[in-house]
N, C-alpha and C positions, 0 to 999 in steps of 0.2 A: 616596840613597834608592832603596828598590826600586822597580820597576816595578808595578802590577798587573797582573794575569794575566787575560786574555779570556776562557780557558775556562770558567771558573762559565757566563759570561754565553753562551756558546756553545753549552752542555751544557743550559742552562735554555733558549735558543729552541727550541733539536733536541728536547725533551721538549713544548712546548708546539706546535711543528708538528708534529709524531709524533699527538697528542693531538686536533690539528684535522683533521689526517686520517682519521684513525680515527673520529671523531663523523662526518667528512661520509660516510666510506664506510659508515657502520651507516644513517643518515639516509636512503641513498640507496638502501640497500637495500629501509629500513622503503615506503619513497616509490612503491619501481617496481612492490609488490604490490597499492598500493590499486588499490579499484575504482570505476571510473566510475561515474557515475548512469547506469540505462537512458535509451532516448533519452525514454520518455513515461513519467510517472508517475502513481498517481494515488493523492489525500493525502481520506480513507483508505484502504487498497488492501483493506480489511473494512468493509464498511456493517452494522456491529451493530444490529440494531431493538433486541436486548435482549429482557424480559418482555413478549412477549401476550397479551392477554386477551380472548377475544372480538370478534375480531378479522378480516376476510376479506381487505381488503388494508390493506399498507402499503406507503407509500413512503420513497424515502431518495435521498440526493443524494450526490454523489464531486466532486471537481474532479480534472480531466487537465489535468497540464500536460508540456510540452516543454521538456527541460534540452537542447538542441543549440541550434547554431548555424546550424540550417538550419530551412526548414517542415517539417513534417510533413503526411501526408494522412492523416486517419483514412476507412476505406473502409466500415466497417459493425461495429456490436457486436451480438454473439451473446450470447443467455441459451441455459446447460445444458439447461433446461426450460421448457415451450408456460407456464410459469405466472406470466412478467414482460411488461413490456413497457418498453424503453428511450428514452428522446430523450436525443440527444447536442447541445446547442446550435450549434456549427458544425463543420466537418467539415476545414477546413484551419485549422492552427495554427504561426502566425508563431512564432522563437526567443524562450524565455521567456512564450512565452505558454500561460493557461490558460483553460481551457473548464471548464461544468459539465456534468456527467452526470446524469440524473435517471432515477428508476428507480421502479416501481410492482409488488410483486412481490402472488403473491394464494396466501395460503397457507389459505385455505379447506379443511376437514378434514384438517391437517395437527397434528398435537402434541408436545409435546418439544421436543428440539434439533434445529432443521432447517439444513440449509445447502443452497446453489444457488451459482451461478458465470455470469459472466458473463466476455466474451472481446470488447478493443477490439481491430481487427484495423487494422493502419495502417501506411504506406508510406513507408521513409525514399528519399535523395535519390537513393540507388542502384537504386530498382527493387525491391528485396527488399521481403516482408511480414512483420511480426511480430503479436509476439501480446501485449497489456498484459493481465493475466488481476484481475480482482477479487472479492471475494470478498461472499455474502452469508448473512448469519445472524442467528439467533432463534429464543428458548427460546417456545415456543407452548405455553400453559398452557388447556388444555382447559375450558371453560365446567361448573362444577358442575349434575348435572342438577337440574333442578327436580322433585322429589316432591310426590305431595299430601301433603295435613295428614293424617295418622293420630289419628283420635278415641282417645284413650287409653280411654274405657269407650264397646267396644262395646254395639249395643244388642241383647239377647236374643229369640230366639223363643219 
């Protein structure tokens, strides 16, 4: 009786570890490009008010939170323009953890699509400052004016 022959079974590993290397090395590729989360985020990074109507302010809220492993300090948030006013709940934030941001903006004589910008400035473990930038916006739909009534038959002299 003949022997069987190893090589099928040797020719079918070498194809199947050929096979695994090649997935891990595509894998590893796809892997080393992702990108990190920043270290602070803030969920929504656009506070939409949407349709206004007659309206002088509104307010809207953001949550910040920290994807590191270390605290963070938030040192102060900046509004683009004199026309908001911010509270930030507390100012150091432990790993994983979230804070709210509240925000009051006053768009008084303002119509259309408006946007502003606000800027959380905050201090990771190294010393350096960043900048978390968020975004704010609303369609401002102008108050229809009020006209008198128009007598349809004036009256004659």
């Amino acid at each position: 009786m003949k022997k069987p022959s190893l090589l099928p079974i040797i020719i079918a590993l070498s194809v199947c570890g050929s096979c695994i290397g090649i997935a891990a090395f595509f894998y590893w590729d796809l892997t080393r490009f992702e990108h990190p989360l920043p270290p602070l985020i803030a969920e929504p990074a656009v506070i939409d008010f949407g349709e206004i109507q007659g309206q002088d302010v509104v307010q809207g809220m953001t949550s910040v939170k920290n994807t590191t492993k270390n605290s963070i300090r938030i040192l102060r948030v900046v509004v683009s323009c004199s026309c908001g006013d911010v509270k930030l709940r507390q100012g150091e934030l432990l790993p994983g953890e979230t804070t709210e941001l509240s925000m009051v903006w006053d768009v008084h004589g303002r119509a259309g699509m408006t946007e502003s910008s606000l800027a959380v400035v905050y201090v990771l473990d190294n010393g350096l400052q960043h900048i978390l930038p968020v975004q704010l916006r609303a369609n401002i739909i102008a108050n229809p004016l009020t006209l008198p009534d128009i007598d349809e038959n004036p009256v004659k002299d």
